[in-house]
Each structure stands twice: as structure tokens, then as C-alpha cells.
C-alpha positions as CSV (number, residue, x, y, z in Angstrom):
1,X,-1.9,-45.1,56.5
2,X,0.0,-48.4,56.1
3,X,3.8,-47.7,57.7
4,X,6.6,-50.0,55.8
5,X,8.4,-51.0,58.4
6,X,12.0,-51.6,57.5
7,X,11.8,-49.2,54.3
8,X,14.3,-46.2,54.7
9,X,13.7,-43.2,55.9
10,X,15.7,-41.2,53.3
11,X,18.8,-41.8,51.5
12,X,21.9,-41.9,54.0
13,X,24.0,-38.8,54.0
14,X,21.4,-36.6,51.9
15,X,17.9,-34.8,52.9
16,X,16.4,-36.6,50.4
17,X,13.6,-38.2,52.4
18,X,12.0,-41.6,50.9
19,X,8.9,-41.8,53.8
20,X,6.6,-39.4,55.4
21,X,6.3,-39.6,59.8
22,X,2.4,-39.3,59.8
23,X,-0.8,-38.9,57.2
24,X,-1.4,-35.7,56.8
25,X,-4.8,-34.9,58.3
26,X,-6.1,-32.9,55.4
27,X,-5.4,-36.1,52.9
28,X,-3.2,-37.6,51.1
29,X,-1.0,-35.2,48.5
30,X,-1.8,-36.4,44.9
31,X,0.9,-38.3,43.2
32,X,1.6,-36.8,39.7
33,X,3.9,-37.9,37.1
34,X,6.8,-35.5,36.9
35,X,8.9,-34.8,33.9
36,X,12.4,-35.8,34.5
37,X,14.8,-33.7,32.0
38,X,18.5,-35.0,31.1
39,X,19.8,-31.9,33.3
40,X,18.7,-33.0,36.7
41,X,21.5,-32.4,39.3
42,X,23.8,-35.8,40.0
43,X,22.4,-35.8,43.8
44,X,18.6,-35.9,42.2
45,X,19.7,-38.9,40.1
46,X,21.3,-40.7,43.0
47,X,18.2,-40.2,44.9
48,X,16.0,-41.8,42.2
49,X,18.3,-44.6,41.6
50,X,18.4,-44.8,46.4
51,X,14.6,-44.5,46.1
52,X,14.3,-47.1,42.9
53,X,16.4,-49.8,44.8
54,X,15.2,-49.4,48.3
55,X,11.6,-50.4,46.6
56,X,12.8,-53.2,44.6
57,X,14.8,-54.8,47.7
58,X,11.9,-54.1,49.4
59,X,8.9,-55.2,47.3
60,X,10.5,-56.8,44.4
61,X,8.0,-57.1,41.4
62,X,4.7,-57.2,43.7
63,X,2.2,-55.0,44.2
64,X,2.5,-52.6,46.9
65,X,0.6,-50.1,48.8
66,X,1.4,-46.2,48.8
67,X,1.2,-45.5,52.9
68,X,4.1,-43.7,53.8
69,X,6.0,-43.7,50.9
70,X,6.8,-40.2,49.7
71,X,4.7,-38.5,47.5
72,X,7.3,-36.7,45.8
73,X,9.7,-39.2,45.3
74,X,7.2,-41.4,43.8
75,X,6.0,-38.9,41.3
76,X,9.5,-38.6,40.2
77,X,8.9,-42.4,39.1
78,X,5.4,-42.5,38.6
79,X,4.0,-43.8,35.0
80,X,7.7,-44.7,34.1
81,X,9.0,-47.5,36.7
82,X,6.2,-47.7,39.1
83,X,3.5,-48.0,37.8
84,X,-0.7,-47.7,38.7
85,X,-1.3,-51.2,39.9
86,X,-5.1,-50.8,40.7
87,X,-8.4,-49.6,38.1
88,X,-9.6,-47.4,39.2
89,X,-6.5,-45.8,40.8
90,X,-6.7,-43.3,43.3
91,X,-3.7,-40.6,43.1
92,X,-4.5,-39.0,46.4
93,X,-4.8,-42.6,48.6
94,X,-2.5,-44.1,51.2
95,X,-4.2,-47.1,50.1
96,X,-3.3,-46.7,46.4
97,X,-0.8,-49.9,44.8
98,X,1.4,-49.2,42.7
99,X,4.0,-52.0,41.2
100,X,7.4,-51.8,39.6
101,X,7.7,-51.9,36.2
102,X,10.6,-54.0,35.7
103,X,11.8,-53.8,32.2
104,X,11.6,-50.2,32.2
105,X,13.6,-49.6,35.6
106,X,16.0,-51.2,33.9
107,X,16.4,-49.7,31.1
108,X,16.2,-46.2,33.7
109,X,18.1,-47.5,36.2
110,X,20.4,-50.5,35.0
111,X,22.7,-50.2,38.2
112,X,19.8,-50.8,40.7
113,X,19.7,-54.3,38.8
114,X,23.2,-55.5,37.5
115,X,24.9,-55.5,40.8
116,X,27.3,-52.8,39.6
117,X,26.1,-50.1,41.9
118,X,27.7,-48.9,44.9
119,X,25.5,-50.8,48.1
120,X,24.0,-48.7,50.0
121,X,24.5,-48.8,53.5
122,X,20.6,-48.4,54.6
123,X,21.8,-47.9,58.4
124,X,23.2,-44.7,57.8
125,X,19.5,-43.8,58.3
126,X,19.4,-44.6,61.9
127,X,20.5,-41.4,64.1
């Protein structure tokens, strides 16, 4: 399992983690579209928006591989702004790529791109 080094660990001041420590030794968990509804909580938002940045600054428009991204934060963006970047595609790889995809994250998430978004201070992570 690829380990992005420099990609937080979760977003600073919440328990909203963004990377996993270690593969999990029975496989990888199965990333699956989830269905966002208009009454998610402000915090879940914030997260997406934390999680949708910190891959953009990141990555930027390239291709880039699962590893120890979250499985459950991705879903929350998967087949919307990031996108299946490999045919066949497994869901259930470290080695999967996904990509950003760029007009519709910013139509999503039009802060992340603008500049009009609070910065995030990414050191918070640190203990």
C-alpha cells in the first residue's frame, strides 16, 4: 500500500480521518459511491470540502493511486469529483487510480477552487 507522504492525516480539529495507518491484512475495503443528501450535518460538509482540497493541493488534476487514502471519505466523492481513472477498475485495490474530476468539484465544491475558502492550517494535524 502506497503511503502519501505529506497528505493529511485528518482534518485539523475534527475526527474526521482522511488516511488509514496500515493495509488492512484481510484487503482493501471496497470503495462505493455514497449518496450525499442536502441534510448532511455542516461538520460532514466541511470534511468533504477538507478532504476535496487536501487532494487537489495534493494531486491537482492527475491521476493518483488509492494507498492510504480513506475508503470512506473517498466514497463520499466517488463517481462525482473523483472519479475511476483506470478500465478495468478495481474498488477493493490500494493500487486503484482514481483522478479529480474538475468541473464537477467545482460546481460541488466552488470554495476549494475560488480562493474564497478559509485556509486550512494542515499542521494542526501534527500532535
Amino acid at each position: 500500500m502506497l503511503k502519501h507522504r505529506g497528505f493529511p492525516g485528518r482534518l485539523p480539529g475534527t475526527d474526521f480521518q482522511f488516511t488509514i495507518r496500515r493495509a488492512n491484512k484481510e484487503g482493501a475495503t471496497p470503495l462505493v459511491a455514497r449518496r450525499r443528501f442536502a441534510d448532511r450535518r455542516p461538520a460532514d460538509r466541511r470534511a468533504d470540502a477538507g478532504f476535496l482540497a487536501a487532494l487537489w493541493e495534493h494531486f491537482g488534476d492527475e491521476p493518483f493511486e488509492r494507498g492510504n487514502l480513506d475508503a470512506g471519505r473517498l466514497s463520499w466523492l466517488l463517481e462525482r469529483e473523483v472519479l475511476r481513472a483506470e478500465d478495468p477498475f478495481d474498488p477493493a485495490s490500494y493500487d486503484a487510480l482514481l483522478r479529480i474530476d474538475v468541473a464537477c468539484a467545482q460546481i460541488s465544491f466552488p470554495d476549494v477552487f475560488s480562493g474564497d475558502a478559509e485556509p486550512i492550517d494542515w499542521q494542526d494535524d501534527e500532535p
